[in-house]
N, C-alpha and C positions, 0 to 999 in steps of 0.2 A: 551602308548595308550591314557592317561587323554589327555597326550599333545598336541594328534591329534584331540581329541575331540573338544577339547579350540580352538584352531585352527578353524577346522570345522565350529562348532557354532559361531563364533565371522563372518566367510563370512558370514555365512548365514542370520546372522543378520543385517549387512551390506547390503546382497541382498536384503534384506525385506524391507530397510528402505531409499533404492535409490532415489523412487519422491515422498516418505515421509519423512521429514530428521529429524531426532533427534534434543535434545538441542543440542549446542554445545558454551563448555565453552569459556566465554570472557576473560579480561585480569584482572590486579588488579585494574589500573586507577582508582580515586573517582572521581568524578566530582559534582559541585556544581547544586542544583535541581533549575528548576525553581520555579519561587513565583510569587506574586502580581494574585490575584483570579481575582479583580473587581469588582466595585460596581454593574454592569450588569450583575453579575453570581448569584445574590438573592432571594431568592424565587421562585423558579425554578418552573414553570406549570406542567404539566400533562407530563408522558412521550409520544415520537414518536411513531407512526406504519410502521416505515420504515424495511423492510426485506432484503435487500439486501444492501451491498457496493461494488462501484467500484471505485477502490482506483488509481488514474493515478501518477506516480511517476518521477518525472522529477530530476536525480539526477543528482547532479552537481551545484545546487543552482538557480534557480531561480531570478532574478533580478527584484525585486519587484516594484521598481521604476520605471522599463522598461515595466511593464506588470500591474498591478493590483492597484497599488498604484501612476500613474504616479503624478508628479510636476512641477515644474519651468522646463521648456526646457535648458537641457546643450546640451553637443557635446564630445563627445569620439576624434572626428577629432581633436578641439581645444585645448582639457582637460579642458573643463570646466563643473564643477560639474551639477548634473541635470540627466535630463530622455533625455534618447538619439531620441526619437521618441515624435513626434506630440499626445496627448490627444484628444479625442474622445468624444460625447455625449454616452450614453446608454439610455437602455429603462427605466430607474430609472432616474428621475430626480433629479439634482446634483451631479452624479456619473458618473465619467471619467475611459476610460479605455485607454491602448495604442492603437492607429491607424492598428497597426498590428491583433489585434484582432473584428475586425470589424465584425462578424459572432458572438459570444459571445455578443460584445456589444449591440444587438438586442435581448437579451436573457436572459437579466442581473436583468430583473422581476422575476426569478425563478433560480436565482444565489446569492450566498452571497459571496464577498471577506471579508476573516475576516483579517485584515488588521493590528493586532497588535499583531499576534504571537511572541514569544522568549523566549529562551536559552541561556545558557550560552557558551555553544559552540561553538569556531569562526575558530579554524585553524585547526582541527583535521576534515577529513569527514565522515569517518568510524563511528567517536563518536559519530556525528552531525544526522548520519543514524540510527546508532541504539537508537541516543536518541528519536527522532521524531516516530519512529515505536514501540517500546516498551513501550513508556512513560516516563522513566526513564534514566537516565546516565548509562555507563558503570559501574556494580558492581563485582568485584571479586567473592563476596560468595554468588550469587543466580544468576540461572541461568532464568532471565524474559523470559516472552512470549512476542510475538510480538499485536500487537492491532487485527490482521487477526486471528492469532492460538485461542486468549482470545473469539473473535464473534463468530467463528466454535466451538468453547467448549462451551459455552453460548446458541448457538441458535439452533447448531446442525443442518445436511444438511436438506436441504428441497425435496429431495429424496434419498433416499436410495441407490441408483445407481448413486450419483454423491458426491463428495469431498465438504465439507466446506470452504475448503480452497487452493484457488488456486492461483501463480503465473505466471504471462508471463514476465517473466524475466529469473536471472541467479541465483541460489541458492548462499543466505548471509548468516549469525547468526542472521541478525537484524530482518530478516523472521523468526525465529527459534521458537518453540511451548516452547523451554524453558521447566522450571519443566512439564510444561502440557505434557510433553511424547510425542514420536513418533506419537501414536494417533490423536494427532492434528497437526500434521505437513504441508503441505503445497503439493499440487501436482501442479509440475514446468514444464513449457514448453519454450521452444525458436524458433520453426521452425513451421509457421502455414499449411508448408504444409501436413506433418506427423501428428501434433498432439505429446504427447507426448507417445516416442517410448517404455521408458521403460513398458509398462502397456499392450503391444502387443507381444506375444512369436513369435519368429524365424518361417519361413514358415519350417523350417529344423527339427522345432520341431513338431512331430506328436502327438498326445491324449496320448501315451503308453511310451512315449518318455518322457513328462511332467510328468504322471502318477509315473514315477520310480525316476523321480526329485523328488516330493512330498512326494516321501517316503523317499528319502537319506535325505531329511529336518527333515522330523519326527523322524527320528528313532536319528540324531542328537541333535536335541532340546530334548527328552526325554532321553539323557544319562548325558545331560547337565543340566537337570534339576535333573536327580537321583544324581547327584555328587556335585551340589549346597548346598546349607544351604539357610533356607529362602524359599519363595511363588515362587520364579524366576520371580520375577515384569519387571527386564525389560526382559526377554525372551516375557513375553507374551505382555507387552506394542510393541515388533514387530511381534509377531503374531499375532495381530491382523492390524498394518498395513500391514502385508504381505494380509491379507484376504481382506480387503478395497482392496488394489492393482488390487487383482484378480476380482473382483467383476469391480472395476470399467473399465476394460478389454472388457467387455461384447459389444456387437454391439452397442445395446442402447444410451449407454453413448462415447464411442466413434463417434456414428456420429457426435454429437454437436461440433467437429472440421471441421464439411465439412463446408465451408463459399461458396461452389457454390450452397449450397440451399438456398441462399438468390439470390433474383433477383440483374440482374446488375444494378440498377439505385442505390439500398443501397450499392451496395458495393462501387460504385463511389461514393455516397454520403461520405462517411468516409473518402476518398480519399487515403491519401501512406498506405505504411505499418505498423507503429503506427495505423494509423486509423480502417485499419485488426484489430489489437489485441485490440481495444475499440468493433467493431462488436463484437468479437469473445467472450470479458468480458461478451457483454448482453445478449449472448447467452448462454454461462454458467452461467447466475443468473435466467436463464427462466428456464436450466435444473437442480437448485436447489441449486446449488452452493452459498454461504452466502458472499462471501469476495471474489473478486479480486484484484491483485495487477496487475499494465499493467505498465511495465517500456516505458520511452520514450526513442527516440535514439538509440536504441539498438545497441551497435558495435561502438556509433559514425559515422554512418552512412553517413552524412553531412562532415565529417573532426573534427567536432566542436561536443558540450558541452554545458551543461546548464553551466558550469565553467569556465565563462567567462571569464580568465583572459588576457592578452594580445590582439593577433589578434580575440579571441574566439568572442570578442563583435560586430566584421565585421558580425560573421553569425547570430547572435543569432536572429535579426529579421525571417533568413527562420526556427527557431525551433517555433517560436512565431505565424507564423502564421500554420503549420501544429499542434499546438496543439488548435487555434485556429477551423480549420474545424474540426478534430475528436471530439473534445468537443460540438459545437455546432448541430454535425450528433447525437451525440448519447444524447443531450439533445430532440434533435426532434422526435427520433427515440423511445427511450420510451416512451413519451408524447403521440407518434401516437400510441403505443400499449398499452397506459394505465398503465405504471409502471414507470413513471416518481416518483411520489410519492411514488412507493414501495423499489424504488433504489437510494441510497444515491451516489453519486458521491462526489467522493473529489480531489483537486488536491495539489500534497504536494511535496514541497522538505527539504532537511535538512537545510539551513537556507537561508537568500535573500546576497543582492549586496547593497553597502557603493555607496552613488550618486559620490563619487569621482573616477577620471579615472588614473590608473596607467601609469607608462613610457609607455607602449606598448598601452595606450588606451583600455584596459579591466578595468575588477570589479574586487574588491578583496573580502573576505567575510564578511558578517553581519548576528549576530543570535539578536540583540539588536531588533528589528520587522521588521517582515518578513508578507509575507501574504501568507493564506492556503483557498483554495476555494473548497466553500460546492453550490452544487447546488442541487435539488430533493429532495428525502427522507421524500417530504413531511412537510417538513420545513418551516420557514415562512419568506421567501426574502425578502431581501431590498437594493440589487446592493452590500451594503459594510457597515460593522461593524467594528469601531475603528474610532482612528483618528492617526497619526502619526505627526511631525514636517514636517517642511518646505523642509527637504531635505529626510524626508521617515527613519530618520537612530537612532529616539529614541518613543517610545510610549508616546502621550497623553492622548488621553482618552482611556478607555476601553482595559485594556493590557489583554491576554491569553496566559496563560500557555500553554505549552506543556499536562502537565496532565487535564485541562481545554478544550482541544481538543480533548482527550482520551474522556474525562465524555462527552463530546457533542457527538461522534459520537455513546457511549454505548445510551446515554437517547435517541435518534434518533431510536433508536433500539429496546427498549422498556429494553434494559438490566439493571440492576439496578447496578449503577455505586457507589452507598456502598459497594456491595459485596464481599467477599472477596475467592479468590482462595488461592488450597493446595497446598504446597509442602512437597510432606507427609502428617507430620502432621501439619505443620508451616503455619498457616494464613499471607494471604497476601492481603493489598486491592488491590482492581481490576485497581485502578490509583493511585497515589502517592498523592492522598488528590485532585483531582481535579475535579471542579464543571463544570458544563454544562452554554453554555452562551445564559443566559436564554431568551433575545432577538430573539433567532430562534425558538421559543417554543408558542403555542398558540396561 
């Protein structure tokens, strides 16, 4: 009988914690932390009043060279090293963007490329993922929270009928709330036109039908507790995401998936479907939501990849320029509602592209500097921070950490990026020693 219990309880807990998802353990792997703070991370001003992130995630590497950082014109055709595409004015004097983002580049007064991120990270992407969202390298014996689960614990929803922390993407570990428990875990979605399913019971289920579910739960979880040792921490760490779940089920909170109560000129403004899940992000920060993550390409959709290797770099101009239009709708699109400033936009992949072009005429990887772009939140722009060398592929001035990117988007936040989070009882700081780059401040 225990052993149907165990059984039992171990689905149920499972069911609870479906589009909330638990930690889940990483591997042994060490990898080395990043360093070098900077002399622009000093004295840090006052913190931000930004309330929201929406976090756009382009996995697969980003070509920093091709996009944010451009330089000397090469050719992928010829393999000769360089930026594949023509440079650009922007609305920031002395600041180039690539030609493909031409929509952005008129934007780039209320944009910052930070231009000298890096990690040690070069061939592994999974590491390269979870190091950029976590803050930290893959660790065997602690199980991190991701940068989104850490804001949702920290700032907590901004309604009560709506999640801190949401993904439009595919459930990782690199999302994972980690020691922060199920509680902060992440509510995932992939299909805009459902919304997410799991959070809606079966039409097949009726009131009396649920009612007798609710009980076969209880009377489980309460046999499982009387046979425990211990508070049963984690039974209730998913009782209580089972209760968010239900809660957030409600009419309320599910309409903020209908994207046909926006007029059609915004939804064309956004353009493909990427541009959907950027609507759909500011829509969930207006219904209280603190952190979205909005993957790009979903499916690979194109054929192609931010991971440009080989023939990938033929398409990478058409991902270049759809993240150009979503990015620059939804810089407009808050501005015109007055939450440009409350909503931190970032654009991030796990590391950039080496200006040299392989046999096939792709990029290979580079975590040596990369660029990560902050635009809103209220911040204080200036087209691009950093400098890099000539071919984009080592930091000169002004290098940022990974955990320097962490501290910038907490102090953006008003979160205090000393802090330190529990597991248990084990103090942990809230970044890996990293300061805010104090140039976007004040």
């Amino acid at each position: 009988m225990m052993d149907r219990r165990k059984f039992l309880s171990q689905a149920a807990a499972v069911a609870a914690g479906t589009q909330l998802l638990p930690a889940i353990s990483v591997g042994d792997d060490q990898l080395a932390a990043a360093s070098d703070a900077g002399a622009s991370n000093a004295d840090v001003p006052p913190a931000g009043s930004a309330e929201h992130v929406i976090f756009i995630w382009l996995g697969g590497g980003m070509a920093q060279i091709d996009t944010f950082d451009p330089k000397r014109r090469g050719s992928s055709r010829d393999r000769r090293p360089g930026s594949d595409y023509a440079a650009i004015p922007t609305a920031v004097p002395d600041v180039q963007v690539c030609e493909h983002l031409r929509r952005t580049a008129d934007r780039m007064d209320r944009v910052t490329a930070v231009r000298t991120v890096h990690h040690d990270m070069i061939d592994e992407h999974a590491a390269a993922v979870y190091w950029v969202h976590v803050g930290r390298p893959v660790n065997g014996t602690i199980q991190y929270p991701a940068l989104g689960a850490v804001v949702g614990q920290q700032l907590g929803s901004g309604d009560p009928l709506a999640p801190a922390y949401t993904v439009i993407g595919y459930p990782n570990m690199a999302r994972s709330p980690g020691f922060l428990g199920p509680k902060h875990g992440y509510l995932h979605l992939t299909d805009l036109q459902s919304g997410p399913r799991g959070l809606v019971r079966p039409a097949y289920v009726d009131d009396q039908r649920q009612q007798r579910r609710l009980q076969l739960l209880n009377s489980v979880r309460n046999s499982q507790l009387a046979a425990s040792e211990g508070p049963g921490r984690v039974i209730d760490a998913y009782d209580q995401a089972l209760l968010q779940s239900r809660q957030l089920g409600s009419p309320e909170f599910m309409s903020v998936f209908d994207l046909q109560q926006e007029s059609d000129d915004t939804r064309e403004m956004y353009g493909s479907e990427f541009g959907q899940r950027c609507l759909l992000a500011r829509r969930l920060t207006e219904r209280g939501v603190r952190f979205v993550e909005v993957a790009h390409n979903l499916n690979f959709v194109n054929g192609t990849g931010w991971d440009t290797h080989k023939e990938g770099q033929l398409h990478q101009w058409t991902l270049i320029q759809e993240l150009d239009q979503a990015l620059a709708a939804l810089i407009d699109d808050l501005e015109t509602r007055r939450r440009l400033d409350k909503t931190l936009i970032v654009v991030a992949s796990e590391f950039g592209r080496p200006a040299e072009f392989d046999s096939a005429g792709g990029r290979g990887h580079q975590s040596t500097a990369f660029s990560v772009v902050l635009a809103g939140g209220g911040l204080k722009h200036s087209g691009a921070i950093g400098r890099t060398d000539e071919m984009s592929k080592r930091v000169v001035e002004q290098p940022v950490s990974i955990p320097d990117f962490h501290a910038t988007v907490h102090h953006a936040l008003g979160i205090d990026y000393h802090a330190e989070l529990y597991d248990v009882d084990r103090p942990v700081p809230i970044t890996d020693n990293g300061r805010p780059v104090a140039a976007l401040f004040g």
